[in-house]
C-alpha positions in Angstrom: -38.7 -15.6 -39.6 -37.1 -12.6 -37.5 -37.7 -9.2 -37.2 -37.1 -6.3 -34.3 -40.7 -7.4 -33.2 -41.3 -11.0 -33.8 -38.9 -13.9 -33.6 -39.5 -17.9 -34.3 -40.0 -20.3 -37.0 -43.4 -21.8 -38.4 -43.1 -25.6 -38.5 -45.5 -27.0 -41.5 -44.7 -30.6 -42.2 -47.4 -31.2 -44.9 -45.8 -29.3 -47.5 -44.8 -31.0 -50.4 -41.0 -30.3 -51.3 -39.5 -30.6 -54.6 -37.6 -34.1 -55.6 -34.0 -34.7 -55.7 -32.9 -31.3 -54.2 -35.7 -30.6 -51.4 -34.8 -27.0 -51.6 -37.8 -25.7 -52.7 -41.4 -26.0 -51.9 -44.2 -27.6 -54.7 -47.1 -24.5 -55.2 -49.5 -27.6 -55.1 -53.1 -27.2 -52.9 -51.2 -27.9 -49.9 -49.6 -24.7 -50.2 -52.4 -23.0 -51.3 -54.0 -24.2 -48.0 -50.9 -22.9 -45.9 -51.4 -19.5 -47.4 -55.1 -19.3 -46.6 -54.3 -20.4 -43.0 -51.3 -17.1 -42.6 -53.3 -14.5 -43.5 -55.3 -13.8 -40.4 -52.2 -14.8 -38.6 -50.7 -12.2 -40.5 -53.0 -9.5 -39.9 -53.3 -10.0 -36.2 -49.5 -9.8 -35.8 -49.6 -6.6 -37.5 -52.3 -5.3 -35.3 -49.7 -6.3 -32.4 -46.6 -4.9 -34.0 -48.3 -1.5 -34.8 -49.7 -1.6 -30.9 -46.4 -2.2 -30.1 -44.8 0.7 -32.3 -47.7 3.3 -31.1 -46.1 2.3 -27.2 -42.6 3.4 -28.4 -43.7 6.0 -29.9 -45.8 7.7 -27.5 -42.8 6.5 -24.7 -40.9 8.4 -26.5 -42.6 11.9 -27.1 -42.7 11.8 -23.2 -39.2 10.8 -22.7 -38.4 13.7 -24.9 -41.2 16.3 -23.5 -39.6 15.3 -19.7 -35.9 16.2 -21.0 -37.0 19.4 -23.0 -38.9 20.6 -19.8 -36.2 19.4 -17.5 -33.7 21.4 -19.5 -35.5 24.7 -19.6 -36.1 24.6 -16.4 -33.0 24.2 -15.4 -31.9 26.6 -17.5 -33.9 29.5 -15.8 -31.8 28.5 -12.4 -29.1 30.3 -14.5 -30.9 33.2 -16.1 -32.3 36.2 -14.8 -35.4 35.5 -13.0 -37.5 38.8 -13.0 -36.8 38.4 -16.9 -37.8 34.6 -17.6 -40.6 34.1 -14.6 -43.2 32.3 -17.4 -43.5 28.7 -16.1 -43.9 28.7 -12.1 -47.9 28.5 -12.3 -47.7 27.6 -8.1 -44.6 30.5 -7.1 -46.6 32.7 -9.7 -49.7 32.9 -8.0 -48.3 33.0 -4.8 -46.4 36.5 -5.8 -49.7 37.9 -7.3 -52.0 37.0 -3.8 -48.9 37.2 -1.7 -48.2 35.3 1.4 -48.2 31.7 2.5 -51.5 31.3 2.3 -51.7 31.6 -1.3 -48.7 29.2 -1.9 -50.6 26.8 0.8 -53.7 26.8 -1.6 -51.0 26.3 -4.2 -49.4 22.9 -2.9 -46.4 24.7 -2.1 -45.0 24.8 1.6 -44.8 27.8 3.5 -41.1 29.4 3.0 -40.4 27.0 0.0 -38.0 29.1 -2.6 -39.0 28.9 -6.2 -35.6 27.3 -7.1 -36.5 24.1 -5.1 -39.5 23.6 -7.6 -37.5 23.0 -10.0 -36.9 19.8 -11.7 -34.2 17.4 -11.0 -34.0 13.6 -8.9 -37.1 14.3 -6.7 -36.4 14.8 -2.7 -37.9 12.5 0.1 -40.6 13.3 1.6 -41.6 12.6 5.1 -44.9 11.1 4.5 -43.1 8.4 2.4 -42.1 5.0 3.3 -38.9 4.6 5.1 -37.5 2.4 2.2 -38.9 5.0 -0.4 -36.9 7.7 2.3 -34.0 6.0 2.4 -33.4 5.6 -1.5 -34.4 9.1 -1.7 -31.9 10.3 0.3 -29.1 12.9 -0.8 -26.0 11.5 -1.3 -22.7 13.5 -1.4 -21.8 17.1 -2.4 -21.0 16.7 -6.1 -22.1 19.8 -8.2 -23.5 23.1 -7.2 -25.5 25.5 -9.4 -25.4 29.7 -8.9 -29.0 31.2 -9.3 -28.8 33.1 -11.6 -25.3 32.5 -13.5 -25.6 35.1 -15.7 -27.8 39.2 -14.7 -27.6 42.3 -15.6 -27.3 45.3 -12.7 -27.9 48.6 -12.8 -25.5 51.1 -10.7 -25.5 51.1 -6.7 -27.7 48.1 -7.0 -28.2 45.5 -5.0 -28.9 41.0 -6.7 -29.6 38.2 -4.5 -26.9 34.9 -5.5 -28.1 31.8 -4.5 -26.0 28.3 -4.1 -28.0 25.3 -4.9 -25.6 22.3 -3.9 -26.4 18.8 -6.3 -25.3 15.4 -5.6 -24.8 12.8 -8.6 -28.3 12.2 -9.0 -29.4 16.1 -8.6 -30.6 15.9 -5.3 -30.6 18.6 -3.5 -28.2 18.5 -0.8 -28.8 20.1 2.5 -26.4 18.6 5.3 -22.9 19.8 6.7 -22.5 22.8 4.1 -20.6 25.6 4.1 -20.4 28.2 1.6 -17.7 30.6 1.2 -18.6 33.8 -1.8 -16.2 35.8 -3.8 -16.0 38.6 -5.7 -12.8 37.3 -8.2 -13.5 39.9 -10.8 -15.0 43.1 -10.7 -15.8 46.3 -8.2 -19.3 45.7 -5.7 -19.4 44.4 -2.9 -21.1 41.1 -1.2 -23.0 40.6 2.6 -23.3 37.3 3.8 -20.5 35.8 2.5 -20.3 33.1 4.4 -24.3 32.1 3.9 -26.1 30.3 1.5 -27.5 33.5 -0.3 -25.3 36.4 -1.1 -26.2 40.1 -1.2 -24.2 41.8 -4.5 -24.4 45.7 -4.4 -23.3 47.2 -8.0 -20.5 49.5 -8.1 -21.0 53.1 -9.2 -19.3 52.0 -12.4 -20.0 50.0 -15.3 -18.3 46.5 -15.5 -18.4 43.2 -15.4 -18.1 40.8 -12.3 -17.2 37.6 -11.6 -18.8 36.1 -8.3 -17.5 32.7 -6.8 -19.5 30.2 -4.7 -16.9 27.3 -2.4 -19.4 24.7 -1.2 -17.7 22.4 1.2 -19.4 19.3 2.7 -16.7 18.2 5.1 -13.5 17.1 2.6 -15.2 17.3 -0.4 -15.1 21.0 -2.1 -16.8 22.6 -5.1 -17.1 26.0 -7.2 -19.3 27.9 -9.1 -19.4 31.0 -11.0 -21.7 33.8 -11.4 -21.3 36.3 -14.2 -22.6 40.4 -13.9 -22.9 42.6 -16.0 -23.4 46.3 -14.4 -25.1 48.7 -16.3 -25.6 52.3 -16.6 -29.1 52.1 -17.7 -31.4 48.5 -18.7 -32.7 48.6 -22.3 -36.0 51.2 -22.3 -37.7 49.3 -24.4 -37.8 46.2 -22.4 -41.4 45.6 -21.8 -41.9 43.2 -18.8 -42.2 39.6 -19.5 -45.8 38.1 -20.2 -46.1 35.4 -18.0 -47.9 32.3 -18.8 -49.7 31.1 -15.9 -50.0 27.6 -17.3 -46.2 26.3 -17.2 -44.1 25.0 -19.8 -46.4 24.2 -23.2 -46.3 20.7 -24.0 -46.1 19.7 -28.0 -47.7 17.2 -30.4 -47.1 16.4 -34.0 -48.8 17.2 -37.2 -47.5 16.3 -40.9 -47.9 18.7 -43.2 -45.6 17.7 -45.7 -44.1 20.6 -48.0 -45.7 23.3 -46.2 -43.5 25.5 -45.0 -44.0 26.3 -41.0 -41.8 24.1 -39.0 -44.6 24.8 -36.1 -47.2 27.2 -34.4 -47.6 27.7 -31.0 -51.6 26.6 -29.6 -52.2 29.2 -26.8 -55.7 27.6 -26.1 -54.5 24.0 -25.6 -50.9 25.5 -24.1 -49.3 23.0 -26.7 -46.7 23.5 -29.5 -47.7 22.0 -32.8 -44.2 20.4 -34.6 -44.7 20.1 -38.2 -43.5 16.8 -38.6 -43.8 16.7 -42.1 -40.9 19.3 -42.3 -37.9 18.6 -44.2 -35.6 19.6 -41.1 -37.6 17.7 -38.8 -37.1 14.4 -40.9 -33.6 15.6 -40.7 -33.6 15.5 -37.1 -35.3 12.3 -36.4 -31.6 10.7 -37.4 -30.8 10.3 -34.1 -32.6 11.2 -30.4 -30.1 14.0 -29.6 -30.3 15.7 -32.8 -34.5 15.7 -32.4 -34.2 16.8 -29.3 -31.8 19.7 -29.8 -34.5 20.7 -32.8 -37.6 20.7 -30.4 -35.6 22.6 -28.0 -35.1 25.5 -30.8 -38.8 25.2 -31.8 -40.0 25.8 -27.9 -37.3 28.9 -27.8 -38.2 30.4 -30.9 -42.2 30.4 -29.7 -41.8 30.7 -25.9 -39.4 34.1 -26.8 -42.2 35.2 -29.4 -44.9 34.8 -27.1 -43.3 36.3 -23.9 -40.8 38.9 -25.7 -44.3 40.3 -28.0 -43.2 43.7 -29.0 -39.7 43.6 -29.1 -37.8 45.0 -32.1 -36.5 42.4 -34.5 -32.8 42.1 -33.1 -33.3 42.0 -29.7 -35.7 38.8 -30.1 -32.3 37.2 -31.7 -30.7 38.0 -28.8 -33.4 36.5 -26.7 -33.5 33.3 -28.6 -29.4 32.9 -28.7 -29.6 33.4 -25.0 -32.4 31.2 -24.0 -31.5 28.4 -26.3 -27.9 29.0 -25.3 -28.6 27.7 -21.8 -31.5 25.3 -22.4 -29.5 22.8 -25.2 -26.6 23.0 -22.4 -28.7 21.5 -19.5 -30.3 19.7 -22.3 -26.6 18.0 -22.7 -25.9 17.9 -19.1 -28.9 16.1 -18.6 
């Protein structure tokens, strides 16, 4: 017999086998006894093959909950931080009791920005082994990241940019940099051009602006771009962002089949319960990318209710479109 799970054949020579063609098998007590002896067989092998589902199953929900997390994450390296700060518990606490000492309390070094908490291929550390350092270790320039790629401005303003240099893996790379910043589109003006971070003072005008980062590690060279919008005025009835101290909610599943909710967001457990029982979830479960893509929606649509509460109807849309319009591109990236 073969199956995804089990594989082999089951060799029972005392069967009887019908004359003249031997292609069939004679019902007789022999094969009564046969099928007596199977069924516990039968059972236990279920038991393992159900074990062995349960495994893939829960490997994959945390396969999936890494990527989801890792991709809105990521995406917050591009939005506007002061307007998105929910998921930092350790940088949050250390803005509310200010210092280092708070963000020593934390588990976060003195000095350490918030953007190097963020997710990606982990950096060594110097209490690791040297073989565990030296696999670690940053390989070359290959990407860089602005933080953030897209703000808003008001007039005679002032933004901090900052280049965060990647190698293939997402490591973090630190050695032989050099940073050249442009303004390619738009009136401002920039200090510390030449430095990792960039000072951006709005114009007196409305606009747009395009800022350019060169990174340059010796011959290799790359860009990135940084989009600003200067205003005359931000939106007066933008309420501050609630925070939530606890980080980014993890999910579980519940089927409730031909109920309408596709799924609710557990404050007290921090967790977002997926329907699974929906018709658009079955949908989605076609393929990995396309479940993925559909929990990414379901965390945007809560995590914008919860942290946007009050907000008039079309400016949530506008949330959700911008949020999920970052977070299923680093979902795809990653």
């Amino acid at each position: 017999m073969g199956s995804r799970y089990v594989q082999g054949l089951v060799d029972v020579p005392f069967l009887n086998l019908t004359p003249g063609t031997r292609t069939g098998i004679i019902q007789d007590e022999r094969y009564a006894a046969l099928i007596d002896a199977l069924k516990p067989i039968e059972a236990h092998v279920k038991g393992l093959i159900e074990e062995q589902q349960r495994a893939e199953e829960e490997q994959a929900s945390q396969q999936s909950l890494k990527a989801i997390q890792r991709a809105f994450h990521e995406a917050l390296l591009a939005l506007p931080r002061e307007e998105y700060d929910w998921f930092d518990v350790q940088v949050r606490a250390r803005q509310d009791s200010g210092g280092a000492a708070s963000s020593a309390a934390a588990g976060v070094p003195a000095g350490t920005d918030w953007e190097e908490l963020l997710p990606g291929v982990a950096e060594p550390s110097s209490s690791g082994s040297p073989q565990r350092q030296f696999f670690d270790f940053a390989g070359p320039l290959f990407s860089v990241v602005v933080s953030p790629a897209a703000s808003t401005t008001p007039l005679n303003e002032s933004r901090h940019f900052r280049a965060l240099p990647r190698d293939r893996s997402r490591r973090r790379v630190t050695e032989d940099l050099k940073f050249a910043w442009e303004l390619t589109e738009g009136e401002g003006s920039l200090q510390g051009a030449a430095d990792q971070e960039v000072e951006y003072r709005a114009p007196a005008v409305p606009g747009l602006a395009r800022l350019t980062v060169t990174v340059s590690q010796r011959e290799l060279t790359v860009t990135a771009e940084a989009l600003i919008t200067i205003t005359d005025s931000l939106e007066t009835a933008m309420s501050p962002a609630v925070v939530n101290t606890r980080g980014l909610p993890g999910y579980t599943f519940e089927r409730a089949a031909g109920e309408l909710w596709r799924c609710r967001f557990d404050i007290e457990r921090n967790i977002i319960v997926v329907n699974s029982g929906h018709r658009d979830f079955v949908f989605a479960t076609r393929n990995r990318a396309l479940q993925l893509r559909y929990l990414v929606r379901l965390y945007v649509k809560e995590l914008v209710l919860k942290n946007f509460s009050g907000l008039p109807a079309d400016q949530l849309l506008e949330r959700m479109i911008e949020l999920s319009l970052y977070a299923e591109e680093k979902l795809k990236s990653g």
